[in-house]
N, C-alpha and C positions, 0 to 999 in steps of 0.2 A: 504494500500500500504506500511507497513510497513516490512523491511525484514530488520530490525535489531535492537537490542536490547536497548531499552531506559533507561535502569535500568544499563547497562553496568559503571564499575564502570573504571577511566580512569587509564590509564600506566601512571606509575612516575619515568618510567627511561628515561635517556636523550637520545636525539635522534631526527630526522627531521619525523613529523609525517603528514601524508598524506590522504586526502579523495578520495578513491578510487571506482572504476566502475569495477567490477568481470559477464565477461561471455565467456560464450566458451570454461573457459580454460586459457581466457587472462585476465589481467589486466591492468587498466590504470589508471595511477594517474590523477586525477582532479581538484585536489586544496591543495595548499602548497608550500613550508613545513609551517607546523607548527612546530618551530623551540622550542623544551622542553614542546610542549603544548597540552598532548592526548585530554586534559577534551575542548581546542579550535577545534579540527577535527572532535568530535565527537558531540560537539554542531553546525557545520557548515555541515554535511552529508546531513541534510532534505533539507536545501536552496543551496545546491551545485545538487543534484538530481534533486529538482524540475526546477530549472536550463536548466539544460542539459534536461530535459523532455520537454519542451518550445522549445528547438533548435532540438532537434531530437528526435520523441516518440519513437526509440527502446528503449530510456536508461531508460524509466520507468519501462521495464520488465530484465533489467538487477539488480544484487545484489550489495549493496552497503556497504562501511564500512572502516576502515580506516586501514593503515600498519605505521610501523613503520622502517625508515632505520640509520644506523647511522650517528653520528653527520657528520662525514666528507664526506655525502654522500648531494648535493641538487640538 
């Protein structure tokens, strides 16, 4: 059930960084910000999925992964 990449090396530029839910077209933040901290969003995507797979099983077959917006953005 993996759809994304664990080898993913993290963003070091600053920024509010988010664990996100990708389908349809849409996007939905799910957890955050991670306020300067890719290498935290991207360690927090399998227990934020599995998560939301527990509350509702569409989002197990939804893509997951994290964005990044700017700092004056939360």
């Amino acid at each position: 059930m993996n759809n994304w990449n664990d080898d993913q090396q993290p963003d070091t530029r600053p920024g509010n960084y988010y664990v996100t839910a990708h389908d349809a077209g849409k996007t939905w933040p799910m957890a955050g910000p991670f306020i300067n901290d890719h290498a935290g969003a991207l360690a927090a995507v399998r227990a934020v999925k599995d998560a939301a797979c527990d509350i509702d099983g569409r989002a197990c077959f939804m893509a997951w992964g994290t964005v990044r917006a700017p700092e004056s953005h939360t």
